[in-house]
SEKOL-932890 format. One record per residue (C-alpha): residue in one letter; x, y, z. Coordinates in steps of 0.05 Angstrom, whole numbers, plus 5000, padded with zeros to 4 digits. Layout:
REM residues N
resn u v w
A X Y Z $
...
This chain:
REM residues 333
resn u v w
X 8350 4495 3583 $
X 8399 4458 3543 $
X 8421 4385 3535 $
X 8482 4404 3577 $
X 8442 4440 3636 $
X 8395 4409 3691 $
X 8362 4464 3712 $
X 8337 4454 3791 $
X 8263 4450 3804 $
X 8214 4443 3865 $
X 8157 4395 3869 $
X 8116 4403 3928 $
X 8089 4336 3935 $
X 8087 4266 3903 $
X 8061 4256 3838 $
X 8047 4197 3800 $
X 8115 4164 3780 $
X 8104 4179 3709 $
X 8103 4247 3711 $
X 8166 4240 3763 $
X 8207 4213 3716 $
X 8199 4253 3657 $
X 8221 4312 3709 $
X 8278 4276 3729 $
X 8298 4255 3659 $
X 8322 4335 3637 $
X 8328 4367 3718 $
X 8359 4366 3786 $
X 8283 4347 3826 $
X 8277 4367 3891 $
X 8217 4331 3923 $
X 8171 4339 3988 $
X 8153 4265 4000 $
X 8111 4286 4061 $
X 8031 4267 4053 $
X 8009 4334 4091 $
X 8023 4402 4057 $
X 8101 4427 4058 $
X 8115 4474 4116 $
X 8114 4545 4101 $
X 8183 4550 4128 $
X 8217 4487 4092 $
X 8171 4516 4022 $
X 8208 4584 4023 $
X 8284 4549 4038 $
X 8263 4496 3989 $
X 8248 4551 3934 $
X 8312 4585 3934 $
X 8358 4586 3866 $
X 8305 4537 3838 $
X 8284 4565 3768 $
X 8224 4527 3770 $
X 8170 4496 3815 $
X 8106 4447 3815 $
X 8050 4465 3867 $
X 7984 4445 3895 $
X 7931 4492 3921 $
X 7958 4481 3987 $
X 8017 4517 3966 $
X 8020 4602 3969 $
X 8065 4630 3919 $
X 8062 4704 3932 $
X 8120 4760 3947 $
X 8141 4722 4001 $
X 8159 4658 3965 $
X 8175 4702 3899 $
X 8229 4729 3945 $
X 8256 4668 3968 $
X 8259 4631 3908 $
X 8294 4689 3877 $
X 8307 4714 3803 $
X 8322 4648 3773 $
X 8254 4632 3784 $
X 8217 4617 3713 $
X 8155 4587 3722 $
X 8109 4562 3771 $
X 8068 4496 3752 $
X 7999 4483 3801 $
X 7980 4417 3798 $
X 7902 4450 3800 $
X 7858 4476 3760 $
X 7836 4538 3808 $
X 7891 4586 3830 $
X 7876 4624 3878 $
X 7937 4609 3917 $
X 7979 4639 3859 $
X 7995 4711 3867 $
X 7993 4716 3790 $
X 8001 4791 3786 $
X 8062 4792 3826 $
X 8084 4733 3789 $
X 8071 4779 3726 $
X 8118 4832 3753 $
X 8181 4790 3755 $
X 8170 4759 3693 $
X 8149 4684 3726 $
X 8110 4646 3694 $
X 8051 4620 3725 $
X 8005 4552 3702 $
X 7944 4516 3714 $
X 7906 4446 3695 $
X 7853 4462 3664 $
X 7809 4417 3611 $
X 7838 4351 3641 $
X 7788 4341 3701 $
X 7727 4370 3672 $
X 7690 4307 3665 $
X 7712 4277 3726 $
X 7704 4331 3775 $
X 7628 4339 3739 $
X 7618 4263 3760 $
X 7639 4275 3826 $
X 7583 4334 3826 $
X 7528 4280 3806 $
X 7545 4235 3849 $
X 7546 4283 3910 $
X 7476 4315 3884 $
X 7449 4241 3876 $
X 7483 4212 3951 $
X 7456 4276 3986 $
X 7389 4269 3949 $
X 7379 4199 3967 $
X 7413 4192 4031 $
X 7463 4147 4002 $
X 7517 4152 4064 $
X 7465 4157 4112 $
X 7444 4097 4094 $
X 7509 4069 4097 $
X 7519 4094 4163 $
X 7451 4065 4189 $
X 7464 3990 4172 $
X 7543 3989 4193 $
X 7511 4015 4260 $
X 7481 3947 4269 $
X 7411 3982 4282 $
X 7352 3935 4279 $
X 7312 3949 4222 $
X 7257 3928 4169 $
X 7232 3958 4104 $
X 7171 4009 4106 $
X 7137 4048 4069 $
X 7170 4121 4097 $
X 7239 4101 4118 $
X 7293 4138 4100 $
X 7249 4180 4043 $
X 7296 4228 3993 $
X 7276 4266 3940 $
X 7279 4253 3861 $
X 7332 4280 3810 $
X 7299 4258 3749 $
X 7257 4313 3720 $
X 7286 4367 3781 $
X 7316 4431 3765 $
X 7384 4432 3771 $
X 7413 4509 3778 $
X 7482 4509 3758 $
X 7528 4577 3789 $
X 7599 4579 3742 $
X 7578 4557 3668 $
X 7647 4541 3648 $
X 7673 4482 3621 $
X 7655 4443 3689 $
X 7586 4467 3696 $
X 7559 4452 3621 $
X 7591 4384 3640 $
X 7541 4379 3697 $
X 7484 4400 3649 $
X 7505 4353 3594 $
X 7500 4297 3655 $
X 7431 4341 3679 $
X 7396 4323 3612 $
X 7411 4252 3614 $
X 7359 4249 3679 $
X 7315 4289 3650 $
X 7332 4355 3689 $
X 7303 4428 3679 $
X 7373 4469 3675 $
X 7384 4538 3694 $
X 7448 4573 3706 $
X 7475 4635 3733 $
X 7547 4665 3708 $
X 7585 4736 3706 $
X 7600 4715 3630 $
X 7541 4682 3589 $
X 7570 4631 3540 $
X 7548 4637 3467 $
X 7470 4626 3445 $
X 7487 4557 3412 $
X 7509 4536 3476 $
X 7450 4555 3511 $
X 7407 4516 3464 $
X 7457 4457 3464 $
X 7442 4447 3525 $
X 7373 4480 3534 $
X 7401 4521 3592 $
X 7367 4578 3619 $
X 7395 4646 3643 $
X 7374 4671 3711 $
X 7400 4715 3764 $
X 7430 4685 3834 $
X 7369 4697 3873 $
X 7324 4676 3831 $
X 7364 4614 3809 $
X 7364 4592 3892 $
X 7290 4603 3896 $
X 7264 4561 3828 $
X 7321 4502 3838 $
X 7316 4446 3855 $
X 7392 4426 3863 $
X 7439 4473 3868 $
X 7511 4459 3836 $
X 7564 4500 3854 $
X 7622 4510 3796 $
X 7643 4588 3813 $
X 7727 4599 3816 $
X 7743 4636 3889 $
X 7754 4708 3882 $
X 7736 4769 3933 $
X 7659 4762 3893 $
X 7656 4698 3901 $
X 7678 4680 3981 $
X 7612 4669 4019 $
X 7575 4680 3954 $
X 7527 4628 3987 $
X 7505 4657 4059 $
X 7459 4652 4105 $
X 7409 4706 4060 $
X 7413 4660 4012 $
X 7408 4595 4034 $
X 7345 4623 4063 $
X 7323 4636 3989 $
X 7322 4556 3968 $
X 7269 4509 3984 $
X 7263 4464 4041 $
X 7276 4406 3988 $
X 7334 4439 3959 $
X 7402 4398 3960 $
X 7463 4448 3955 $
X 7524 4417 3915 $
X 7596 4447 3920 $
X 7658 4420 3887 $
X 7691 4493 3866 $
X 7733 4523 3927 $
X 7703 4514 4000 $
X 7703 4583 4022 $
X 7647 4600 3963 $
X 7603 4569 4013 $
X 7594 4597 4090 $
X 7600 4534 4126 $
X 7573 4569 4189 $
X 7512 4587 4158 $
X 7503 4518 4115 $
X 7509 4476 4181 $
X 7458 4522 4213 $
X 7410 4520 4150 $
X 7422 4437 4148 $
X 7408 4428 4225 $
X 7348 4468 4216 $
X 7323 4437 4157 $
X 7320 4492 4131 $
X 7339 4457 4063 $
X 7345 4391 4048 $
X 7414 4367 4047 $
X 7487 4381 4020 $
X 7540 4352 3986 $
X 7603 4375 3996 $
X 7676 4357 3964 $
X 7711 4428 3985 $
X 7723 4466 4055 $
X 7735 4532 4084 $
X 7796 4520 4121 $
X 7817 4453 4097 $
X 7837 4402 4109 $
X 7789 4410 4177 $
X 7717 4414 4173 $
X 7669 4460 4198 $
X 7640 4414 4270 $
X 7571 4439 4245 $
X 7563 4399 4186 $
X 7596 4333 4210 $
X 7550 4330 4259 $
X 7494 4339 4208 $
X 7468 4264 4170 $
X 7445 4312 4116 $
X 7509 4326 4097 $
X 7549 4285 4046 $
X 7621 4300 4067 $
X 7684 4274 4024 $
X 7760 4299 4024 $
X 7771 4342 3960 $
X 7761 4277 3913 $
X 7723 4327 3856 $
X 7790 4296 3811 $
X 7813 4239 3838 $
X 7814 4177 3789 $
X 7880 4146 3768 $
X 7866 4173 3698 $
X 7858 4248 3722 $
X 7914 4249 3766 $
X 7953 4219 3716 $
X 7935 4285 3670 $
X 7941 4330 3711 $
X 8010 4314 3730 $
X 8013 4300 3662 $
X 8001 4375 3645 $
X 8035 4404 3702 $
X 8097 4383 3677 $
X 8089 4398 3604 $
X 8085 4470 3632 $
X 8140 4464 3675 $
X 8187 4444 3610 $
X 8165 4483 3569 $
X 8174 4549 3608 $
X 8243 4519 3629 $
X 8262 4511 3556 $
X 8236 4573 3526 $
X 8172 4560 3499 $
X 8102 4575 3514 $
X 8070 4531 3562 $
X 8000 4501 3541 $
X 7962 4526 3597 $
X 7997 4599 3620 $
X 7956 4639 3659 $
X 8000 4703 3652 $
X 8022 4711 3563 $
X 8046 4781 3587 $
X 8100 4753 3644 $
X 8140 4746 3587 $
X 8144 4827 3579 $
X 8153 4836 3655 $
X 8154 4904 3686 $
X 8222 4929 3716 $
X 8242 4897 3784 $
């Protein structure tokens, strides 16, 4: 990209302005300005001759799109930290770039986490729900009884940067941590944050909270089932703000109706945007709409970063958070 050239581009959906304009500054934008996801069909005739492209998670870039956009294509930009929805091998192959978010929504998404874990725990939106119902009431001594956080064991699954947020946040209430990951993080860490290693199983049977922090991978979908939601305690609150389909919905609705454990808190989905019936019809669920990043300062970043990738694969140089180094090597098409 030159001073003289404006190469075309894709964004998928709105952005915050800032991050808008410094796109439309140095390209030709092309922009969805719909609040649902862009139609598969308008995506594909949308990508062609673009040589680059900004997505969400909502967004598959895989052969098919790859195809339509054509060779001109350069890089892909998701406006996500998790990328599942980025076919990053085939995007290796034809020498595309391909980008994430990472780093800039750690510490939100981690307060989100806390604040689901301490809602569910406490039965923050039932409560909620129970007064703007007009039901009479008065103040007793068993009404509406949670459980504690303070001094609980908190079992973290993913120990990335997301999940040692959660414990850093754990140790300020005075939380027992343990954790369970593929990839143990270095020995200082462990003692930084005096986290313990255990295995899944026996992380769901000594926790007392269970966060969820895993990325979505063929290991990962339904890594929490019905065998092990029956491994928790009745008084366990499960917590998920990776990707929705770690988590069998089917079997958490069951477990929660059943009280079989104690309650759930829940930013991610299956098949979103809808919701699994099951668990809106449970009060022990804490149900809200993908909001793990959402602040006006995280957005803002995000975007932010997005489109720091997107320039700097359009001008030649390595973006800041590439996912593929060797796309720049490609095999022969």
């Amino acid at each position: 990209m030159t001073a003289e050239t404006r190469p075309p581009v894709l964004v998928t959906r709105r952005l915050p302005q800032q991050a808008l304009d410094r796109i439309t500054a140095v390209c030709d934008m092309t922009l969805y300005d719909g609040e649902d996801a862009m139609p598969r069909g308008r995506l594909l005739a949308e990508a062609a001759g673009k040589a680059g492209a900004v997505t969400l998670l909502t967004d598959r870039v895989d052969e098919e799109f790859l195809d339509a956009a054509g060779p001109q294509l350069t890089i892909v930009a998701n406006y996500a930290v998790g990328f599942d929805n980025i076919d990053v091998d085939a995007c290796t192959r034809r020498g595309v770039l391909a980008c994430n978010t990472p780093e800039v929504l750690t510490e939100t998404t981690a307060d989100t986490a806390f604040a689901l874990m301490m809602a569910a725990a406490r039965r923050i939106a039932e409560g909620d729900r129970f007064l703007r119902s007009g039901t009479a009431w008065i103040w007793g001594p068993l009404m509406m009884l949670g459980q504690d956080v303070h001094h609980a064991t908190v079992g973290i699954v993913g120990f990335g940067r997301i999940g040692q947020a959660v414990a850093r946040r754990a140790r300020g209430f005075s939380m027992r941590v343990v954790y369970h990951d593929t990839a143990r993080p270095p020995a200082e860490v462990e003692q930084e944050l005096a986290a313990e290693y255990r295995d899944l199983e026996d992380l769901l049977r000594e926790s007392d909270f269970i966060s969820l922090h895993t990325s979505l991978s063929t290991q990962t979908r339904h890594l929490i089932n019905a065998e092990r939601l029956a491994l928790m305690k009745p008084t366990a609150v499960l917590v998920n703000t990776s990707r929705g389909p770690v988590v069998d919905e089917q079997a958490l609705a069951r477990a929660l109706a059943r009280r079989q454990i104690f309650a759930a808190g829940l930013d991610v989905f299956e098949r979103e945007p809808e919701v699994h019936p099951g668990l809106l019809a449970c009060d022990n669920a804490v149900l809200i709409p993908h909001l793990g990043s959402a602040t006006v300062q995280t957005r803002l970043a995000m975007a932010n970063l997005a489109v720091d990738n997107l320039l700097a694969g359009l001008q030649g140089r390595r973006p800041p958070a590439l996912l593929n180094p060797q796309a720049r090597d490609p095999e022969p098409r």
